[in-house]
Each structure stands twice: as C-alpha cells, then as structure tokens.
C-alpha positions in Angstrom: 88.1 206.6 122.1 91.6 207.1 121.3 92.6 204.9 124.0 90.8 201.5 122.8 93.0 198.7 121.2 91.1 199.3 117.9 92.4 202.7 117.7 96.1 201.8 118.7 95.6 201.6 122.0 97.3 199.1 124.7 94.6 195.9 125.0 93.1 195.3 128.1 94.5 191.8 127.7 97.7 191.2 126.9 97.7 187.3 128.0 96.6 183.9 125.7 93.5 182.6 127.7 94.0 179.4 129.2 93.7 176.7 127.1 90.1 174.7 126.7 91.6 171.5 126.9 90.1 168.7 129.5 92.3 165.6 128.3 94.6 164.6 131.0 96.8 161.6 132.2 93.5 159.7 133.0 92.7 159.5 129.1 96.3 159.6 127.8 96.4 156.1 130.5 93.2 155.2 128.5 94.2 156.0 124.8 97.9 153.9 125.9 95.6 150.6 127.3 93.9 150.6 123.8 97.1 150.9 122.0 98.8 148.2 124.3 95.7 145.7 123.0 96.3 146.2 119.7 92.9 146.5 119.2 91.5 149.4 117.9 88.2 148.2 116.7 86.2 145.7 117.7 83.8 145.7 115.4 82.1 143.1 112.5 79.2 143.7 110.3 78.1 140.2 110.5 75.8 139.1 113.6 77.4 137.9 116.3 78.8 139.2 119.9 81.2 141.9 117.6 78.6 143.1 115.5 78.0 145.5 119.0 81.7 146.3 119.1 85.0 146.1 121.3 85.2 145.8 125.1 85.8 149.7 125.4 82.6 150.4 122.8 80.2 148.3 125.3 81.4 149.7 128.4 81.1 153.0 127.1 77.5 152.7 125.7 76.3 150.6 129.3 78.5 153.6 131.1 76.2 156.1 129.0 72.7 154.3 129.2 73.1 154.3 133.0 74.5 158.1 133.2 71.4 159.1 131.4 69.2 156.7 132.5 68.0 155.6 128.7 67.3 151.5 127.7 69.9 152.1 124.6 73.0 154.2 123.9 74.9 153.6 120.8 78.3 155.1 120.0 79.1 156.8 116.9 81.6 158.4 114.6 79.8 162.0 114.9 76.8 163.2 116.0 76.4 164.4 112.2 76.0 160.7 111.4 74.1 159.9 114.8 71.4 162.6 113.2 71.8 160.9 109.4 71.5 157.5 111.0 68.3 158.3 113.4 66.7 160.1 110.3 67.3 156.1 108.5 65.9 154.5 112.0 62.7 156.1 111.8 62.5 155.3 108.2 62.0 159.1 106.4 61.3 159.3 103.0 59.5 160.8 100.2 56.8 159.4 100.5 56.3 159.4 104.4 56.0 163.4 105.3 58.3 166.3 105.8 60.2 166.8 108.5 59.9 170.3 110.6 63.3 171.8 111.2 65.1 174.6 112.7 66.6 177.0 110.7 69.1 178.3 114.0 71.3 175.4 114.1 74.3 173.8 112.5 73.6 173.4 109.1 73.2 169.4 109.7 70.5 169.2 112.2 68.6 170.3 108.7 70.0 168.4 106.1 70.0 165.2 107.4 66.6 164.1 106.3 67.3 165.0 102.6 70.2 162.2 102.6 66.5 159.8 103.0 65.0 162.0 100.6 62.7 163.5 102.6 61.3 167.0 102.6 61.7 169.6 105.4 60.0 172.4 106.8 61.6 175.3 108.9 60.0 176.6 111.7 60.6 179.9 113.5 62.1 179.9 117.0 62.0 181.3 120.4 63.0 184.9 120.7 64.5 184.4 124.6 65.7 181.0 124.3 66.6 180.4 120.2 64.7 176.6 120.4 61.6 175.7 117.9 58.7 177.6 118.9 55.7 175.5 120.2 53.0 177.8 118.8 54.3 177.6 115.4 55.0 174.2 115.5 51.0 173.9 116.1 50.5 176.4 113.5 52.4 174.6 110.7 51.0 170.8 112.0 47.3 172.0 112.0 47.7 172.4 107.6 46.0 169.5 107.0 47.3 169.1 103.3 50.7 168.7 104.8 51.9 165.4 105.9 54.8 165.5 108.9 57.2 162.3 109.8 59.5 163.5 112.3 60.5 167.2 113.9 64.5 167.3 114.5 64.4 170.0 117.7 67.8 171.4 118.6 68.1 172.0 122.4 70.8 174.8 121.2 73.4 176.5 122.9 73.1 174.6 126.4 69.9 174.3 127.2 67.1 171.4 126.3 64.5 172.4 123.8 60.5 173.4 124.6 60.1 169.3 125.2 56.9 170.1 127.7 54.9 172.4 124.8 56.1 170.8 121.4 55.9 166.9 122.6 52.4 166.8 123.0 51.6 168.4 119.6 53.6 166.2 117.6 53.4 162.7 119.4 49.3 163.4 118.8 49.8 163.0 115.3 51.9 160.1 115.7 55.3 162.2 114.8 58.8 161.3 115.7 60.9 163.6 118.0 64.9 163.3 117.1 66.6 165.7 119.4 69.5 166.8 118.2 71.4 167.7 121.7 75.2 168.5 120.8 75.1 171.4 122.6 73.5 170.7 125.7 75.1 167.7 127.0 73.5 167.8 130.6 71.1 170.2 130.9 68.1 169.1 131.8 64.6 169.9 131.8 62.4 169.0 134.8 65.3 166.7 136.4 65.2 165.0 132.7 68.2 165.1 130.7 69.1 167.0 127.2 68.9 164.4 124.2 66.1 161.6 126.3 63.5 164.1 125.6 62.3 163.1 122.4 62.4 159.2 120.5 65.9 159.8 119.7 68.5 161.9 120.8 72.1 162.6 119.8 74.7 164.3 121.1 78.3 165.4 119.9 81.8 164.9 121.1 83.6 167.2 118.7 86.5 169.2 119.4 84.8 172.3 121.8 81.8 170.3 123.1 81.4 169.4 126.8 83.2 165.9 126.5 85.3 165.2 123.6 87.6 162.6 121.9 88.1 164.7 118.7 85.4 163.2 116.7 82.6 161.4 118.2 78.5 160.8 119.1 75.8 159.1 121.1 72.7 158.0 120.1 70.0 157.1 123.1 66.6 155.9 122.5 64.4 153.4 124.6 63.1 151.9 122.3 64.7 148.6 121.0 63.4 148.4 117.7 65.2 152.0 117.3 68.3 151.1 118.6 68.4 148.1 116.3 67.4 150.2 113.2 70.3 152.6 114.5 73.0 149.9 115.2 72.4 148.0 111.4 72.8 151.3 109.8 75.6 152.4 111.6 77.5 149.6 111.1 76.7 148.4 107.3 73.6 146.5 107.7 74.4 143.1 106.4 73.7 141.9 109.9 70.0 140.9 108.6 71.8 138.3 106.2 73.0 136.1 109.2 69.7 136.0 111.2 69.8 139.1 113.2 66.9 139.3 115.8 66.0 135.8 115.7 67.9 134.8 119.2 65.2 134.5 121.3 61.3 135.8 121.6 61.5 138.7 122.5 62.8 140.5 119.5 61.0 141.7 116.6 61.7 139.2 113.9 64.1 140.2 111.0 61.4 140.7 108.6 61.4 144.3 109.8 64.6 144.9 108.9 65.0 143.3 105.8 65.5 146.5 103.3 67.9 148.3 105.8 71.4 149.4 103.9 73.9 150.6 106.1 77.1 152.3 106.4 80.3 152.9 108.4 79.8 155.0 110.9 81.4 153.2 113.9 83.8 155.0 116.8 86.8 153.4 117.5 88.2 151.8 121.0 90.3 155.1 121.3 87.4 157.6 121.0 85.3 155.7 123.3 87.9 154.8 126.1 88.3 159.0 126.1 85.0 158.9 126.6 84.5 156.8 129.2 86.9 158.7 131.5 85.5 161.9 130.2 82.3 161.3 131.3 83.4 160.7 134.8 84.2 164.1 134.8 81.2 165.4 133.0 79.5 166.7 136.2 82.6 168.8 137.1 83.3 170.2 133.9 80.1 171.6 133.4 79.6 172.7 136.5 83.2 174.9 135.7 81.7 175.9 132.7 78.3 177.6 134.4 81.2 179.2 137.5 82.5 180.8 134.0 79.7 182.1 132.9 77.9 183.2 136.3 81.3 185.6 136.8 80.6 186.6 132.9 77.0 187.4 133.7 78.0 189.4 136.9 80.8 191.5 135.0 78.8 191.9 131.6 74.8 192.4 133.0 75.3 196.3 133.8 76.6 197.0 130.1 73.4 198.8 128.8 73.6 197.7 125.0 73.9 193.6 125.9 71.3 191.4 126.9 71.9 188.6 129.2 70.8 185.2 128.4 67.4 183.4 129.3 66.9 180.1 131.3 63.5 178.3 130.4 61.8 178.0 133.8 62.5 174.1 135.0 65.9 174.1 132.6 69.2 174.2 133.7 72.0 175.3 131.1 75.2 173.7 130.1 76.7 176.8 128.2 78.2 175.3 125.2 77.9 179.1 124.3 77.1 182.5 126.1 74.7 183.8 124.0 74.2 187.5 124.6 71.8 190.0 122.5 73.4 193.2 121.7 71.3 196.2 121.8 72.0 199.2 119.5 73.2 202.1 121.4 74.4 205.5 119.8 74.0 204.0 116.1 77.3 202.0 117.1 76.5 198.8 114.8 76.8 195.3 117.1 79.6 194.5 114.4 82.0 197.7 115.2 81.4 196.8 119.1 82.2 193.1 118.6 85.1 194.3 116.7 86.2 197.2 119.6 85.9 194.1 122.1 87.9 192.0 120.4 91.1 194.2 119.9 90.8 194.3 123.8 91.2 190.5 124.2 93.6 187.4 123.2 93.1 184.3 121.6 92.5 181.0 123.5 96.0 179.5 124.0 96.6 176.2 121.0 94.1 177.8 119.4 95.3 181.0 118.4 94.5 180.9 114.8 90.8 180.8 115.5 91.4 184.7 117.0 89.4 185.4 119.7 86.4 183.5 120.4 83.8 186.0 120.4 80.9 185.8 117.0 78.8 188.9 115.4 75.9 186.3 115.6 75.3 182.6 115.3 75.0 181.6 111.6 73.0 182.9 108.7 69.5 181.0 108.6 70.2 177.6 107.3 67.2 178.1 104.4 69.1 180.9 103.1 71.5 177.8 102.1 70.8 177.4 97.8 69.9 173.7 98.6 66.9 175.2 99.9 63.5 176.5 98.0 62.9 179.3 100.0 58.9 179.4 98.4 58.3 175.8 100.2 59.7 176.7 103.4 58.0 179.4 106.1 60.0 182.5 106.4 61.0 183.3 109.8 59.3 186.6 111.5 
C-alpha cells in the first residue's frame, strides 16, 4: 500500500491527458465567415421569412432534420430551454396532469414542468441501464385518481431510453413523450435515433457533450403544430399578432396559438455555423469515443470490485459517460478507491481545475432537492 500515489507514492501517470477539444480550423473558418457578415443573428419576433432565423440557423436545422431523419428541427440556446420550451409546446399545467420524471438526471430534465406549473412524479429506474423503468411507469399510470400529461424520459449516459416498453403505456392514455437526449446524441435504438423516440426530443451542445458550440440545443419533433408551439415560444411569441399560420391551407389556423407567451431563447449564427461543421464529424467522433471506451472495458473488466456497463439489447451507446458499478471488496468504501485511483491519474489538459475526471457516483436523487415534497413523490427502491 505504501507504494500508491495516495500514500506518497510516484503516480502511475505523471502526464495531462489530451485535451477533449474537437474545434478545429473547419469551425474557426466557420465562426470567421459569420463574423465577416456582420451578422450574428438573424432573427425577428414578428412573422415573416426572419422570424425562423439567419442563413446559418436554417441550414443548420434542414442539416439536422435530414441527419436525423425528423419533419422539424429547431435550434436553441440550451437544451435546458429546449426541455422548458417543449414542456410550453405541449401545453402543461396545473390543471392538465403531472408529469412522470426521472429522479437520475440533471436536475432540469425535472424541473422543467414546474416553470408551467405543473406537478411531477418520479419514477424509479433501471438497475443495469439507469433509464425510467417500464414496469413502474405502468405501476404509477394504472392509479386511476392520478391524472398524467407528459413523461420527460432521459436516454442517460449514452444510450436511448426503454422507448419499445414505456411508449406503448403512455401513448394509450394519450400522454406526451419529451425525451430529453443530451447525453446520447446518436445512439440509437433499433436503427432509430436518441431524441426521435418520443413527440419531442432535445438534445445538448454544452461544453463536454458529443458536438458542441459552448452553449447550444436541438429540438426535433414531426409534428408541425409542435414545432410551431416550439418556435413562438422560443423566440417571444408575438408572431401570432401579425398573422402567423395563415399563409396557406395547410396550417392550423392562428386561433390555436393565440395565448402563447414566449421568450428569448434563440442560438446565434456563431453557435450554429459550429454546429453545422460539427455535425459532419459526428459519426467519427463518436465512433472515437466508443474505441475509448472498448480499450477501457478491456483494461478495467478483470478488476473484481467494478462492474462493467450494460447495453440494452437493439441499443447502441454513445458514451457521454463510462458508467461503471463498484462493488465492495475488503470493506474498502467505493469513495477511498475512487480516491486511491485518482492520486494515480492527471487532469484533462485546459481543464485542469476540474481534477481528474473520475465521480463517486452520479448525482444525489433530484427529489432529495427541498423544491420537492418528498410525501407526493414515489421513493425510489
């Protein structure tokens, strides 16, 4: 023992690890055209052709709705708002249900229904794969004195959410599905992709994701009266002053929209021309990403105390994290082992501050938060 870092011994590493930084001289070209326009929104509230944007905006939501093969993408200024603002689209409220949550997640992908006043419910999740459980979703649905408007499922850590199980239980009772997908930009499920599984789904482009431009979402749906719900409250609403939906037959008529209020929530040409050329890369960096982790795997799997991720038959997994489970061995706690590790390693390089990227667990549930009433909510087994 006396030779581990944590007892003044020499680290195993004595190198920064390589930095986790996938801009190059493609987006610095791209952030430099933007500049060069002088352009860096292109945006109005009122209706017309820039009520959807800028040049680089359009191009990156068309761009997107192809990649994924969704009717509507719409770009954001975080998928934090992309949640807040799909919560709006399918009109939550006090009065129109709770809404069934996670309590594994980023503290958002719970909260986002009480800026709409709503109610929510947490549901336990999957012991291999961390994702709502279907059978409890059923459980907490079949309470008949309990009315549901939408279930916010987080396909979390890499890998998409039980979409083939929890679907059909909630779209029987006429629920909405908002899939919160920030950390599993392109997995799939059954040749589908992460975030088109539900009515709604959002992902993230924050620093540490799979694509980023700092700060940044996407919102896909295909439906069109949900795009346009998202679209007026993303960018301030006042749209339905000026006639909005009224240029030909085929859109709903405004009356639908009438009592939508709105905010700012728009990205800018700069975070979405990043994005553009980041997503041409997408494939590759997440395929570098599951290289990482397969060498991780095939170093850490022998290592009697750790347990090696699950992959939900007909997923594949994007590794935003390697979650591993840690076993207790010897009464050694899974903190004092984490800590052990650690004193081995370095910091990421530019990131140094952060220490070394290795957690002693996710987060604490998010209904331990005091915003929440622990007696209305179900306590996780």
């Amino acid at each position: 023992m006396s030779k581990l870092a944590l007892f003044s011994g020499k680290p195993v590493r004595t190198e920064l690890f390589p930095a986790q930084n996938t801009i190059g001289q493609d987006e610095i070209d791209a952030v430099s055209r933007v500049m060069e326009s002088g352009i860096l929104t292109g945006y109005q509230g009122s209706w017309g052709k820039s009520f959807f944007g800028g040049k680089e905006i359009i191009a990156l939501e068309n761009e997107w709705a192809e990649k994924f093969q969704v009717k509507h993408a719409i770009a954001c200024n975080s998928a934090t708002s992309g949640l807040f603002i799909a919560c709006g689209a399918v009109e939550m409220g006090r009065d129109k249900g709770d809404v069934i949550v996670t309590p594994f997640s980023m503290t958002c992908s719970a909260t986002a229904p009480l800026g709409w006043g709503a109610g929510v419910r947490f549901c336990d999740i999957e012991r291999d794969y961390y994702c709502l459980d279907a059978d409890k979703i059923k459980k907490i649905i079949g309470q008949t004195f309990q009315k549901f408007s939408a279930i916010i499922p987080v396909s979390l850590f890499g890998q998409p959410y039980d979409a083939e199980n929890i679907n059909p239980i909630v779209k029987e009772k006429g629920i909405y599905i908002i899939e919160d997908a920030a950390q599993a930009l392109g997995s799939k499920l059954n040749g589908k992709y992460a975030g088109t599984l539900g009515n709604i789904g959002i992902f993230s482009f924050n620093l540490g994701k799979h694509l980023t431009c700092g700060e940044g979402g996407m919102i896909v749906t295909n439906d069109y009266e949900l795009s346009m719900r998202c679209r007026l409250i993303m960018n301030h609403a006042e749209a339905v002053m000026h006639g909005v939906m009224q240029d030909t037959a085929t859109i709903p008529t405004m009356e639908k929209f009438k009592k939508l209020f709105g905010f700012n929530l728009r990205m800018t040409e700069i975070g979405a021309a990043i994005i553009r050329v980041q997503l041409r890369k997408m494939d590759d960096l997440i395929n570098q990403r599951i290289l990482n982790v397969d060498y991780l795997i095939d170093k850490l799997k022998d290592i009697p105390c750790l347990e090696m991720p699950k992959i939900r038959e007909g997923c594949t997994h994007a590794f935003y994290v390697l979650p591993l489970k840690y076993k207790s061995i010897d009464a050694l706690h899974r903190d004092k082992f984490i800590e052990a590790v650690k004193a081995e390693l370095q910091p990421v390089k530019d990131r140094e501050l952060e220490g070394v990227p290795i957690g002693c667990g996710y987060i604490q549930p998010i209904q331990s938060m005091p915003l929440f009433d622990m007696s209305l909510n179900e306590t996780p087994e």
